[in-house]
Backbone bond lengths (Angstrom), bond angles and torsions (degrees), N, CA, C in turn:
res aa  C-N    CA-C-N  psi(-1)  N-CA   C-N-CA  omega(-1)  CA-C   N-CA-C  phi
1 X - - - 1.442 - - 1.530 108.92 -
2 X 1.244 111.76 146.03 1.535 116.03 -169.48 1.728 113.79 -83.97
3 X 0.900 138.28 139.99 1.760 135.77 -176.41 1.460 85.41 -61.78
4 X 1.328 117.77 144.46 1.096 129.32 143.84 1.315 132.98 -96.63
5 X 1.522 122.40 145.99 1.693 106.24 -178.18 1.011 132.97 -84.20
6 X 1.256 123.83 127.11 1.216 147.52 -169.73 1.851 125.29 -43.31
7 X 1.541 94.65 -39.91 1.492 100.10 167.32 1.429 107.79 -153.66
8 X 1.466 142.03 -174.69 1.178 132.78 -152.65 1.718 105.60 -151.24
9 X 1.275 136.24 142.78 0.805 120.99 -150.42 1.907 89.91 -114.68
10 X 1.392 112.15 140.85 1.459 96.77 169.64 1.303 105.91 -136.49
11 X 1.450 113.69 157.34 1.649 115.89 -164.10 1.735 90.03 -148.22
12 X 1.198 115.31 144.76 1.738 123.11 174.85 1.570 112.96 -149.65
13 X 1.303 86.89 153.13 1.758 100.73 -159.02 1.665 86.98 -111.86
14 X 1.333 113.20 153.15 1.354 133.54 -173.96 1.431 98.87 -99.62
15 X 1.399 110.87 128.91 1.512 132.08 173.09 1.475 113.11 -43.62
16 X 1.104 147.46 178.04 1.520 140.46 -172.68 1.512 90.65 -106.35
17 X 1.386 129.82 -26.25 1.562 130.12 -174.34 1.458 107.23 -88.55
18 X 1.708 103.40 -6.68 1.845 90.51 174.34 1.712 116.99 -94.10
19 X 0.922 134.15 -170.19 1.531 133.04 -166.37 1.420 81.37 -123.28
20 X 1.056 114.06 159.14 1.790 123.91 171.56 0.946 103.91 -106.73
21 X 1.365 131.75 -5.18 1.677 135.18 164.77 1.339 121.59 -87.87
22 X 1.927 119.66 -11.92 1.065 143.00 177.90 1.503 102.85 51.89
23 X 1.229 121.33 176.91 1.535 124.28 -160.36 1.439 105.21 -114.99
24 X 1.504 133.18 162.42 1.393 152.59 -163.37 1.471 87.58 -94.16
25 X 1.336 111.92 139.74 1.290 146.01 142.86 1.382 140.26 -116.77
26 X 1.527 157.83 105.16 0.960 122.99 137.81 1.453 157.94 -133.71
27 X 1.509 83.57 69.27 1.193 126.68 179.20 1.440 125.42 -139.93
28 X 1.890 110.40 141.63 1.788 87.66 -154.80 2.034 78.53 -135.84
29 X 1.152 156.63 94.88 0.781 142.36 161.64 1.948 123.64 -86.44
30 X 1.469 109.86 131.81 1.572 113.65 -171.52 1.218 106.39 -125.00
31 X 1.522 93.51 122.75 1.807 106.58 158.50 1.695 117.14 -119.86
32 X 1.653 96.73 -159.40 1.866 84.19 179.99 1.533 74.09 -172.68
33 X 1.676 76.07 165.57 1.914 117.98 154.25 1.255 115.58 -106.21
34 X 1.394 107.60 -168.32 1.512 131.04 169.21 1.668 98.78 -53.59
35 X 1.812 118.25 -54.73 1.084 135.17 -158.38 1.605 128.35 -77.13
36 X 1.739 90.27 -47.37 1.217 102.55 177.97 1.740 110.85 -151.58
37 X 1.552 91.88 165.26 1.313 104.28 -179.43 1.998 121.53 -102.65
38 X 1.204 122.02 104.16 1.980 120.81 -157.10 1.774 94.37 -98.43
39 X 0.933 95.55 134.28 1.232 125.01 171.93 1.793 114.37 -117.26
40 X 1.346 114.59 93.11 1.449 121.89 170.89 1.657 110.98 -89.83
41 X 1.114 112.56 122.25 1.413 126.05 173.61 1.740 102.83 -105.98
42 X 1.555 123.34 137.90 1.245 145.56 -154.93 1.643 97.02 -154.78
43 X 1.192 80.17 150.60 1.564 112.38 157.75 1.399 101.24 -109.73
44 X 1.808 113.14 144.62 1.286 119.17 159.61 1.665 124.58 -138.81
45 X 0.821 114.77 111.15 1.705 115.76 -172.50 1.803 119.68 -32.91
46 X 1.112 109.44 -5.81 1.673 106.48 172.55 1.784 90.81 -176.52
47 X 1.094 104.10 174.76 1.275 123.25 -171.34 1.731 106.97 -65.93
48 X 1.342 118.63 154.78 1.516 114.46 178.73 1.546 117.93 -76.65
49 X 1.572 109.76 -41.54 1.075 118.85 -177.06 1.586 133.08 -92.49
50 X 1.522 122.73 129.84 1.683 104.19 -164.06 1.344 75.83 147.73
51 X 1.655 101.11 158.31 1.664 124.15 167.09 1.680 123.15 -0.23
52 X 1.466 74.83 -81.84 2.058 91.71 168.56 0.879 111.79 -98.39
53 X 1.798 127.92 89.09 1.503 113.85 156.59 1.732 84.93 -127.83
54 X 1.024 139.23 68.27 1.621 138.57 162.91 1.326 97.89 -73.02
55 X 1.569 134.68 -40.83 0.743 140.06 165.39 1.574 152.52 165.65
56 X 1.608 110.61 125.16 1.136 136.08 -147.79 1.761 131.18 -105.70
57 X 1.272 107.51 113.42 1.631 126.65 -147.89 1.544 83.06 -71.30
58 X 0.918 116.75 153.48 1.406 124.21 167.20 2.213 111.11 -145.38
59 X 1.150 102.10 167.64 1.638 100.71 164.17 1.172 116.91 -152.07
60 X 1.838 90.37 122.05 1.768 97.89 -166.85 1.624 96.79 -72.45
61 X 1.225 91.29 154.99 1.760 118.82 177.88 1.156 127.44 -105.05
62 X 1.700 113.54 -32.87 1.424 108.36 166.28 1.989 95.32 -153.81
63 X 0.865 126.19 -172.36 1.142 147.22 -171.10 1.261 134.89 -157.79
64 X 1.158 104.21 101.23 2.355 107.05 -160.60 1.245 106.73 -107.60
65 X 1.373 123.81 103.09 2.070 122.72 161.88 1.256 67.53 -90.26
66 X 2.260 64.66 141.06 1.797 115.99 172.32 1.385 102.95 -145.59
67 X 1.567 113.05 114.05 1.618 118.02 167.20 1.286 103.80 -51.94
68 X 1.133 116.88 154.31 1.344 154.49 169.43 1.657 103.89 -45.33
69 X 1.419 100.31 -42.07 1.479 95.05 -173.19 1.534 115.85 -85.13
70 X 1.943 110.61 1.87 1.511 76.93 -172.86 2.128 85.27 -131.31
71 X 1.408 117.48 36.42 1.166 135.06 173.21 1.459 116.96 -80.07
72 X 1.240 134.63 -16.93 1.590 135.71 144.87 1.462 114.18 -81.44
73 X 1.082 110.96 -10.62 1.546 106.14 176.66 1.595 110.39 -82.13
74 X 1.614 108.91 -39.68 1.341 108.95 179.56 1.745 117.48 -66.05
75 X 1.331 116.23 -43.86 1.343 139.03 166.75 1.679 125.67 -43.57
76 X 1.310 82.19 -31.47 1.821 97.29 174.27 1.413 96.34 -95.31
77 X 1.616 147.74 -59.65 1.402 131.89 163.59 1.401 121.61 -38.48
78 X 1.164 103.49 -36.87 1.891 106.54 172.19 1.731 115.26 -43.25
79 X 1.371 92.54 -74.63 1.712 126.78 168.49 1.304 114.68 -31.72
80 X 1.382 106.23 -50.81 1.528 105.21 170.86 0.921 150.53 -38.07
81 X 2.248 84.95 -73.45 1.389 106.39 165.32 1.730 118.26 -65.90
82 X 1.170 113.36 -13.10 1.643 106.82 175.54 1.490 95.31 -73.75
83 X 0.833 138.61 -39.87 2.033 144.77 -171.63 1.171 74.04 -57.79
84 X 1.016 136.35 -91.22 1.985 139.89 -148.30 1.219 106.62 -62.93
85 X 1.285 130.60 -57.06 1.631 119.83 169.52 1.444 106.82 -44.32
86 X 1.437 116.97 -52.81 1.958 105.98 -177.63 1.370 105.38 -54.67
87 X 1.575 122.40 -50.97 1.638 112.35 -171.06 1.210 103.82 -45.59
88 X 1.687 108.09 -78.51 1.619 88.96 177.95 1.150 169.78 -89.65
89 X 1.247 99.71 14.41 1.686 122.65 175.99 1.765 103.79 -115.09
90 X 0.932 121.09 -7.37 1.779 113.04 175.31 1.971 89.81 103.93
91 X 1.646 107.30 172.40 0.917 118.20 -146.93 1.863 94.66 -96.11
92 X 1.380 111.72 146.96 1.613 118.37 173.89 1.152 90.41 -76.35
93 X 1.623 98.97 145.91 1.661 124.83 134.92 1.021 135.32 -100.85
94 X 1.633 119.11 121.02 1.180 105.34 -176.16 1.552 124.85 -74.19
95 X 1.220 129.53 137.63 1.616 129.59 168.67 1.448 123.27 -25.59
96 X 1.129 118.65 126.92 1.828 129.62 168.18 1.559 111.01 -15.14
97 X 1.144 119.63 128.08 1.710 110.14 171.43 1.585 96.74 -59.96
98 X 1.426 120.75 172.56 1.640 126.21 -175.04 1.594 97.85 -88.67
99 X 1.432 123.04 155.87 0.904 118.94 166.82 1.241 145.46 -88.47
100 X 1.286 151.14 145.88 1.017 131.39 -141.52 1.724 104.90 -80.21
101 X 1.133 118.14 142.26 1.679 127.41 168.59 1.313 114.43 -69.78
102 X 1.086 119.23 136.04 1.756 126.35 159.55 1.121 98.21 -104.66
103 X 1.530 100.91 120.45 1.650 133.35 160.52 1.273 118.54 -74.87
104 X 1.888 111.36 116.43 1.184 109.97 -177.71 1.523 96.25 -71.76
């Protein structure tokens, strides 16, 4: 039987329509199907939450389907890199929960 390799090396080339500087976001909103899992990344001119956020224009920037099958894989690279960004830059905070609205 032949050794098999142990790990695999992967390397990717950027589309001619992508920027190699990739685009600003900050804003990441996720939904899904049966099929897949979308990830819309936006820009938004001020924060969503606060006094006036009834409602807030935003413009998505890019748009990522993710099967189902490879949506813990991304989540665990997420996780990570937040572990390594905290080691070395100090620990995130996450943003204020929103406050609650009074309904006229």
């Amino acid at each position: 039987m032949a050794d098999q390799p142990t790990s695999q090396e992967l390397t990717f080339r950027l589309d001619d329509d992508v920027s190699p500087g990739g685009v600003y976001a900050n804003f990441a909103g996720v939904w899904h199907t049966e099929h897949e899992f979308t990830i819309d990344f936006a820009t938004l001119p001020h924060s969503p939450t606060g006094p006036n956020s009834e409602s807030v224009e935003g413009l998505v920037v890019a748009r990522v389907k993710i099967p189902p099958s490879v949506i813990f894989a991304v989540a665990r690279a997420i996780s990570e890199n937040v572990a390594k960004f905290e080691t070395q830059y100090g620990a995130l905070t996450p943003p204020p929960p929103p406050e609650p609205q009074d309904r006229p």
